[in-house]
LUMMIVEX-196186 format. One line per 2 residues: for each residue x, y, z of N, C-alpha, C, CB. Coordinates in steps of 0.1 Angstrom, whole numbers, always signed. Glycine has a CB too. Layout:
<nodes>
X,Y,Z,X,Y,Z,X,Y,Z,X,Y,Z; ...
</nodes>
This chain:
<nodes>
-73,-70,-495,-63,-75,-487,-67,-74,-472,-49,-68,-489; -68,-79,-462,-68,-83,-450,-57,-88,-441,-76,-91,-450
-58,-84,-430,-41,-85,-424,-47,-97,-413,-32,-67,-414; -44,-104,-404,-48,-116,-396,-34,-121,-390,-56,-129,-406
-34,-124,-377,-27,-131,-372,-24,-143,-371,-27,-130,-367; -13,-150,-373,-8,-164,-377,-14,-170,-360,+11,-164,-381
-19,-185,-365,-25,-189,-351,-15,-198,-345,-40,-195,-352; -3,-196,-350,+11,-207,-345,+17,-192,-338,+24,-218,-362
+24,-185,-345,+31,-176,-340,+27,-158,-339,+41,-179,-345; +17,-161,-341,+6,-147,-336,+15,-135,-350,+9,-139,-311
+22,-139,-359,+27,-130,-367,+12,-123,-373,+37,-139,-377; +11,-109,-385,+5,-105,-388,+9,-106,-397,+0,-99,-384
-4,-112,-409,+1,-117,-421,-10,-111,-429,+3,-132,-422; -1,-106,-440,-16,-94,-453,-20,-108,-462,-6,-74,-472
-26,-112,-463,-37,-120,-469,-41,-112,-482,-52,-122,-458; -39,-117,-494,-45,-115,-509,-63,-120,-509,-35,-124,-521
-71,-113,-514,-82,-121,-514,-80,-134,-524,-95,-111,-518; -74,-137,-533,-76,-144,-538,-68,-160,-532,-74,-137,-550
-61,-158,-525,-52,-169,-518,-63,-178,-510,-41,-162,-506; -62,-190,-510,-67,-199,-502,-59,-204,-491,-71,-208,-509
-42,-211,-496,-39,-219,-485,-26,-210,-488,-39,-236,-486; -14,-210,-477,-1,-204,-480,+6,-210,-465,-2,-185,-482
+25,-203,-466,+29,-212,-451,+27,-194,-447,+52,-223,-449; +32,-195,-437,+36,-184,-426,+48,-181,-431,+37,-189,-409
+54,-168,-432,+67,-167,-436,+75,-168,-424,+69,-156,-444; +73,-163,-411,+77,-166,-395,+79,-179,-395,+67,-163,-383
+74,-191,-395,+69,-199,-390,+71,-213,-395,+60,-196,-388; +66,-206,-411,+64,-220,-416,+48,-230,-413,+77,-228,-409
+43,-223,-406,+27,-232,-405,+23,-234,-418,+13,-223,-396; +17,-244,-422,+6,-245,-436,-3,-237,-432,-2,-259,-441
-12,-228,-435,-25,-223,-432,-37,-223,-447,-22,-206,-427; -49,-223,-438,-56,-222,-448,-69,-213,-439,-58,-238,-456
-69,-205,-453,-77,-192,-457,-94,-198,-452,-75,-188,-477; -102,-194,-440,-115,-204,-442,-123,-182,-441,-120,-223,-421
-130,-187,-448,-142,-173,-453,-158,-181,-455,-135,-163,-473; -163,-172,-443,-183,-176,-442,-187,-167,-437,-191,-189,-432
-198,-163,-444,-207,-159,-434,-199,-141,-431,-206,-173,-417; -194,-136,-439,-185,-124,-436,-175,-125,-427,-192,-116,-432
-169,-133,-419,-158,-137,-411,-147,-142,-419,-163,-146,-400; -137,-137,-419,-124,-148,-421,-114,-148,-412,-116,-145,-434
-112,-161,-412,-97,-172,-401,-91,-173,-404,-94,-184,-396; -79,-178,-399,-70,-183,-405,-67,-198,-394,-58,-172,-407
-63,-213,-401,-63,-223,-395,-49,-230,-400,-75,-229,-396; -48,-239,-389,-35,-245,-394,-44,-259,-401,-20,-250,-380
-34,-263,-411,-36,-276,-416,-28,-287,-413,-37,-276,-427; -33,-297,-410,-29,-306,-408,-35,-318,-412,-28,-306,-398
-24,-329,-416,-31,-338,-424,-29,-350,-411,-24,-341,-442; -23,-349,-402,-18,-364,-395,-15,-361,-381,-2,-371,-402
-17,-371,-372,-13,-366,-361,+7,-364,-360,-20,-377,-350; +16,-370,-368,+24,-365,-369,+28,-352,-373,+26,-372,-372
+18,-347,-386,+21,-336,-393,+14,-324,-378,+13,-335,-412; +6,-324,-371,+0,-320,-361,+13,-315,-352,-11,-331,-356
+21,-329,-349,+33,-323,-342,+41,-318,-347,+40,-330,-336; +45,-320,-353,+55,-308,-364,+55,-294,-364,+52,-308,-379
+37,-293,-365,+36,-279,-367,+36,-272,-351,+22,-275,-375; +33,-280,-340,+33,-275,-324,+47,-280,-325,+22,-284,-310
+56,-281,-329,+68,-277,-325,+72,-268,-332,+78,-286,-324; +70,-267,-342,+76,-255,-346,+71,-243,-338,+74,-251,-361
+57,-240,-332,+48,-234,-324,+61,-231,-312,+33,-243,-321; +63,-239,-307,+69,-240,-292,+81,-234,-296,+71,-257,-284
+89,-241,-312,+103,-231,-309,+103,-211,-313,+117,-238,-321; +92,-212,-321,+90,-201,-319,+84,-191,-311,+88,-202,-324
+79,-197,-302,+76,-188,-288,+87,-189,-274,+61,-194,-283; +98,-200,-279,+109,-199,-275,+120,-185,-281,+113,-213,-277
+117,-184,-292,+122,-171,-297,+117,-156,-294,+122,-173,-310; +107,-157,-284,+99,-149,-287,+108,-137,-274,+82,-154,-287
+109,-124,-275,+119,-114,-274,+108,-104,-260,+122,-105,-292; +115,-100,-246,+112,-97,-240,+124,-85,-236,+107,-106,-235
+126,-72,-238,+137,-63,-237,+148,-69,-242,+139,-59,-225; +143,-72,-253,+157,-84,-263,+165,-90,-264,+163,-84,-270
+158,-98,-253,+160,-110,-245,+152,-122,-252,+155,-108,-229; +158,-133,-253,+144,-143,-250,+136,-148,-238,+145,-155,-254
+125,-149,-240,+120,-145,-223,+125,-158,-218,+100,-143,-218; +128,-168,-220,+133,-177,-211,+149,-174,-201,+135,-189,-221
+155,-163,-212,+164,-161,-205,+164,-150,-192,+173,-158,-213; +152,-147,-192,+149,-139,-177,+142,-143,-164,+141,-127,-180
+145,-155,-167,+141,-164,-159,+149,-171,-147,+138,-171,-167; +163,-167,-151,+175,-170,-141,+170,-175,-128,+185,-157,-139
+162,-166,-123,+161,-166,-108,+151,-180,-103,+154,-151,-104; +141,-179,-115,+132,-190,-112,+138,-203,-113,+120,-188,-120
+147,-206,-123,+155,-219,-123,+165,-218,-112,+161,-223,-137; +172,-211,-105,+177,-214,-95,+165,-216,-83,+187,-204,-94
+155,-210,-79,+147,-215,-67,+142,-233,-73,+132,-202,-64; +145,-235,-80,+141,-250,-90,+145,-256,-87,+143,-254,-103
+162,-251,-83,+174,-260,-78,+185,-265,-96,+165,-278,-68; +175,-260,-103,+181,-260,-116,+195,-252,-123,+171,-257,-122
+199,-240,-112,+209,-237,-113,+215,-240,-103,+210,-227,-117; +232,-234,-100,+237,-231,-88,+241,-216,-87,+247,-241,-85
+241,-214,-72,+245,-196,-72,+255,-196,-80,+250,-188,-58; +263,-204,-83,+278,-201,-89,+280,-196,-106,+286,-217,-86
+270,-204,-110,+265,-201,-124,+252,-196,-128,+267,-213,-131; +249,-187,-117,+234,-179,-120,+235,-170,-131,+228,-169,-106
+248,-165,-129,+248,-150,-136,+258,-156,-151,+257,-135,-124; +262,-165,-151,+272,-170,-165,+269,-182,-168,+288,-170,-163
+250,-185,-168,+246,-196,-172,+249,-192,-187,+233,-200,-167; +253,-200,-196,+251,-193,-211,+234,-194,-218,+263,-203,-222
+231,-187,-231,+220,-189,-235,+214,-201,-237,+219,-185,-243; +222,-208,-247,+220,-224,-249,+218,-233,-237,+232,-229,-256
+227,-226,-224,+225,-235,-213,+209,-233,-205,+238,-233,-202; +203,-222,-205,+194,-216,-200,+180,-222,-207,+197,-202,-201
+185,-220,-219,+174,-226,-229,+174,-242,-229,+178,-221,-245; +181,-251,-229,+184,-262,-226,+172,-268,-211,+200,-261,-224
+177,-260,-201,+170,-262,-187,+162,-259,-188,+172,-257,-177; +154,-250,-194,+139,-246,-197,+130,-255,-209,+141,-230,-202
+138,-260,-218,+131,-266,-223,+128,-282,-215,+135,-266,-236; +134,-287,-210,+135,-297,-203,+129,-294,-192,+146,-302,-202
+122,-288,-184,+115,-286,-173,+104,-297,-168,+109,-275,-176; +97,-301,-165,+89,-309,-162,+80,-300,-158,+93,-319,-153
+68,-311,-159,+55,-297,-161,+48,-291,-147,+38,-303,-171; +54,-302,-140,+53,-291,-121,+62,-285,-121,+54,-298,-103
+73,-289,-128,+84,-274,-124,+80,-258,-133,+102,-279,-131; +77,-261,-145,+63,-252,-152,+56,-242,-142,+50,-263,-158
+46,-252,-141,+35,-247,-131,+42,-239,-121,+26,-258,-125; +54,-243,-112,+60,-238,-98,+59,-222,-107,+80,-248,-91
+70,-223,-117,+71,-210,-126,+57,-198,-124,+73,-216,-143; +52,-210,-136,+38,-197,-134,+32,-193,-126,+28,-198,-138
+31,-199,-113,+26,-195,-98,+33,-185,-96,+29,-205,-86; +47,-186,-94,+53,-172,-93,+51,-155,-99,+65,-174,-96
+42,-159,-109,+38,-148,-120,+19,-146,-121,+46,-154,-136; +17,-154,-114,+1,-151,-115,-6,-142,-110,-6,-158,-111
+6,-135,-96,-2,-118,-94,-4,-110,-104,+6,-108,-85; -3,-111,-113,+1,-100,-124,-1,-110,-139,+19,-94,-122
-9,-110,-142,-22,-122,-149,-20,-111,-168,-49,-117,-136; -13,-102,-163,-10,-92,-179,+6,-87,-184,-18,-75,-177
+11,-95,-173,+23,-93,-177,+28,-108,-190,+32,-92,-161; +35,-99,-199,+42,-103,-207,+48,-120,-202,+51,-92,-210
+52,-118,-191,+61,-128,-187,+52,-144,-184,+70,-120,-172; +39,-136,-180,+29,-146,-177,+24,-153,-186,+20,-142,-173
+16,-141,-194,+10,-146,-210,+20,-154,-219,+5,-132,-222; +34,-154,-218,+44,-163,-223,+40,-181,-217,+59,-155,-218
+47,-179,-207,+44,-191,-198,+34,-199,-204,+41,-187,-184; +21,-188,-197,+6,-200,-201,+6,-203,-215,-12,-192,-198
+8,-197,-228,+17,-205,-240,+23,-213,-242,+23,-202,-245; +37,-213,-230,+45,-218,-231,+39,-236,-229,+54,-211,-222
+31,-232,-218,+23,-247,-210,+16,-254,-218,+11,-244,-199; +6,-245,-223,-7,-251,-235,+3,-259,-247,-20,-234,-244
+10,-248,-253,+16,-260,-264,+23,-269,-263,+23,-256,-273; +27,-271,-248,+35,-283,-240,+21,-295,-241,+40,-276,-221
+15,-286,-239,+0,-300,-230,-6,-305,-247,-23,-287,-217; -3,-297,-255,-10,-303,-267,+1,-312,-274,-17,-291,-277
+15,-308,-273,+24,-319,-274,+25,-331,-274,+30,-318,-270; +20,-332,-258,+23,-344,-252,+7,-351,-257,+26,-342,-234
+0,-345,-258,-17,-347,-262,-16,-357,-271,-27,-334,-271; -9,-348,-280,-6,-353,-302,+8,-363,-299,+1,-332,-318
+15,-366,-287,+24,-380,-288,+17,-394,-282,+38,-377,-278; +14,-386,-270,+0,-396,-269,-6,-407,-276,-9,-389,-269
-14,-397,-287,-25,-402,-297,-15,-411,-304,-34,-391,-307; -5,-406,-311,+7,-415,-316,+9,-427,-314,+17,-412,-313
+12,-426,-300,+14,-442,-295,+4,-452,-290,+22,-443,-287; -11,-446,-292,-23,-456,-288,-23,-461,-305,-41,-446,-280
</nodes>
């Protein structure tokens, strides 16, 4: 048995030697088992550029779930969507979750970036390494809709 992290939602998953392909129980990713050379991975499978998006969304809502003083980190973010102009003082503090999460997923990717600027002194904070996640599976989103519609 071998333990490995899920490469959609960084879960740690015990691996049977005898398993080849399985989902993520977190997640739901297809994975498949790749072993050479004394190294083993773990990879997502994908058969399509549709099935490709499927699995980067599920990626994205799950790192939308992902828990910062059990919180979701988007919801500690208050401050940065109000300098956005995305809140108002009036509803900083009684934005609801759904509403917070809503504005954040809809961001636009300079309003993103504005975010992560605000956090790049500190290149190890939790709050950061979220973000630049947050970004990349955004950029490969739009990558894999892209390809879709050429």
């Amino acid at each position: 048995m071998i333990t490995l992290p899920c490469p959609v939602c960084e879960e740690r998953l015990e691996i049977p030697e005898e398993i080849s392909r399985f989902a993520c129980a977190r997640c739901n990713s297809e994975l498949e088992v790749r072993r050479g050379g004394g190294i083993v991975s773990l990879a997502k499978i994908t058969a399509s550029p549709e099935g490709e998006l499927a699995l980067l969304e599920k990626e994205l809502a799950a790192l939308m779930q992902q828990r910062i003083v059990d919180a979701p980190v988007y919801m500690l973010l208050r401050h940065d969507l109000y300098r956005l102009g995305k809140l108002h003082i009036w509803n900083l503090t009684f934005a609801s979750q759904s509403d917070l999460e809503f504005i954040f997923v809809n961001l636009k990717s300079a309003e993103l970036d504005k975010i992560i600027a605000n956090y790049q002194d500190n290149p190890q904070s939790q709050m950061f390494q979220w973000l630049l996640k947050i970004r990349e599976c955004r950029q490969k989103i739009a990558q894999v809709k892209q390809s879709i519609r050429s």
